[in-house]
C-alpha positions in Angstrom: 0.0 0.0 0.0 1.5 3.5 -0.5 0.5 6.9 0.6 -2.4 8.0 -1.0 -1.6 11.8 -0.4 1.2 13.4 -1.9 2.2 15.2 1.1 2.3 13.0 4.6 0.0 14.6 7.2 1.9 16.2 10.6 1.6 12.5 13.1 2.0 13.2 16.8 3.5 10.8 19.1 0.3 9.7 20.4 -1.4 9.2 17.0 1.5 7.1 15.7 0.9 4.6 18.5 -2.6 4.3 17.0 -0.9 4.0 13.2 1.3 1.3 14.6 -1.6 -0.8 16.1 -3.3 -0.3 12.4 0.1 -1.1 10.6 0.3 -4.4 12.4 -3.9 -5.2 12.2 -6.3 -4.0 10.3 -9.3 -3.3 9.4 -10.2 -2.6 13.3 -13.1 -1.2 15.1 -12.1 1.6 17.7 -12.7 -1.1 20.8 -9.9 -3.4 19.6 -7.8 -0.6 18.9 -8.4 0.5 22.5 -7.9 -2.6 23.7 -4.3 -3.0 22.2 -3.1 0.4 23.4 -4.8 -0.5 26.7 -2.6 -3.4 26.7 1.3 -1.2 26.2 0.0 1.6 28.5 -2.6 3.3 30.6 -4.3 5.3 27.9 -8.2 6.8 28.3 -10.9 5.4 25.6 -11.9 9.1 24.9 -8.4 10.0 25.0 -8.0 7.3 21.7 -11.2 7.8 20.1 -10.1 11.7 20.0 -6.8 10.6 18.2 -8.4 8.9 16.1 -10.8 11.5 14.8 -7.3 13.5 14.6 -6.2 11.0 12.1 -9.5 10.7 10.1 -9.4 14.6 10.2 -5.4 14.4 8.5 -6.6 11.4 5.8 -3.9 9.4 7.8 -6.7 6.8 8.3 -9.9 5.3 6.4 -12.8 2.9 7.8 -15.6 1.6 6.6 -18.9 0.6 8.5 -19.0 -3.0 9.1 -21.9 -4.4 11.5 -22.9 -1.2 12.7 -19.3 -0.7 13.4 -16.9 1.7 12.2 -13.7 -0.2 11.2 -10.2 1.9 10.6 -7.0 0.6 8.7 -4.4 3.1 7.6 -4.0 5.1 4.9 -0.6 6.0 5.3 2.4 3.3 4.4 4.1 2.3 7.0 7.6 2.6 4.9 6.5 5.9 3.4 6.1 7.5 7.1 9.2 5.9 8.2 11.2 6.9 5.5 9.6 10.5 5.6 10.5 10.7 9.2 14.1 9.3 8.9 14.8 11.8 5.8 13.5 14.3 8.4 15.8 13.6 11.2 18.5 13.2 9.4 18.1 16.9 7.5 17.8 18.5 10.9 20.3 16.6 12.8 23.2 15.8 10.7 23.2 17.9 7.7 21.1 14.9 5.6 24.1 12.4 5.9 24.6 9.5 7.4 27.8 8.8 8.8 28.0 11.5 11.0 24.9 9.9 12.4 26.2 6.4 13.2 29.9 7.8 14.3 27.6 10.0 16.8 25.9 6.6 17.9 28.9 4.6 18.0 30.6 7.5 20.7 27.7 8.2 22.9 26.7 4.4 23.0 29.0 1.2 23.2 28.2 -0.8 20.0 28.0 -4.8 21.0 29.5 -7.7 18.6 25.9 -7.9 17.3 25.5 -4.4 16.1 29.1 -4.5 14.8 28.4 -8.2 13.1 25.0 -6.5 11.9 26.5 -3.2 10.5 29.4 -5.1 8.8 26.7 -7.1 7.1 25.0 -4.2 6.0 27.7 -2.7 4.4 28.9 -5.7 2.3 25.0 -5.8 0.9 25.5 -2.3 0.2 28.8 -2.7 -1.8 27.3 -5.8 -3.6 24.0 -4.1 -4.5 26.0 -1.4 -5.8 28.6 -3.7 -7.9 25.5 -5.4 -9.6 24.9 -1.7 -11.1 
């Protein structure tokens, strides 16, 4: 699924927690999705069925009437918002690149064999994605 806007629509924290639960499962009705935020934290029904009139409000999210139920599911991609956001981050941040960004991670936080295993990986796909151009 991709965006169906050609602009993404301003997400708060709040609402993304409501996108993720939609990302994962969907088409739901607002009880399950207050159920599931219910579930990670202590969050008010009205509170989430505000934030999700936000999110209708933004086109960020779609439903349909199902059993005399109203039944959401995203209209934004999942990749698309991610990608938005990390573009984002990285303009205001670090000047759009990237390796000042990892050498700032790899200073302020001890990278394990894992992330060092995982990051070497990552590169040698890199360099072989780019040698099959």
């Amino acid at each position: 699924m991709r965006t169906k806007h050609t602009e993404l629509p301003t997400i708060s924290d709040a609402e993304l927690e409501i996108l993720q639960v939609l990302w994962r499962e969907s088409p739901l009705p607002a009880d399950a999705i207050i159920q599931h935020l219910q579930q990670r934290r202590d969050a008010h029904p009205r509170t989430i069925k505000t934030l999700i009139n936000r999110l209708l409000k933004k086109n960020a999210i779609g439903f349909h009437e199902k059993n005399r139920k109203y039944h959401y599911y995203p209209l934004v991609d999942k990749v698309d918002f991610y990608s938005h956001k990390t573009d984002s981050f990285l303009q205001r941040f670090f000047d759009g690149q990237l390796t000042p960004l990892v050498s700032f991670f790899s200073e302020e936080k001890k990278l394990s064999e894992e992330d060092l295993k995982e990051l070497k990986s990552l590169i040698e796909k890199i360099e072989a994605d780019d040698a099959d151009l």
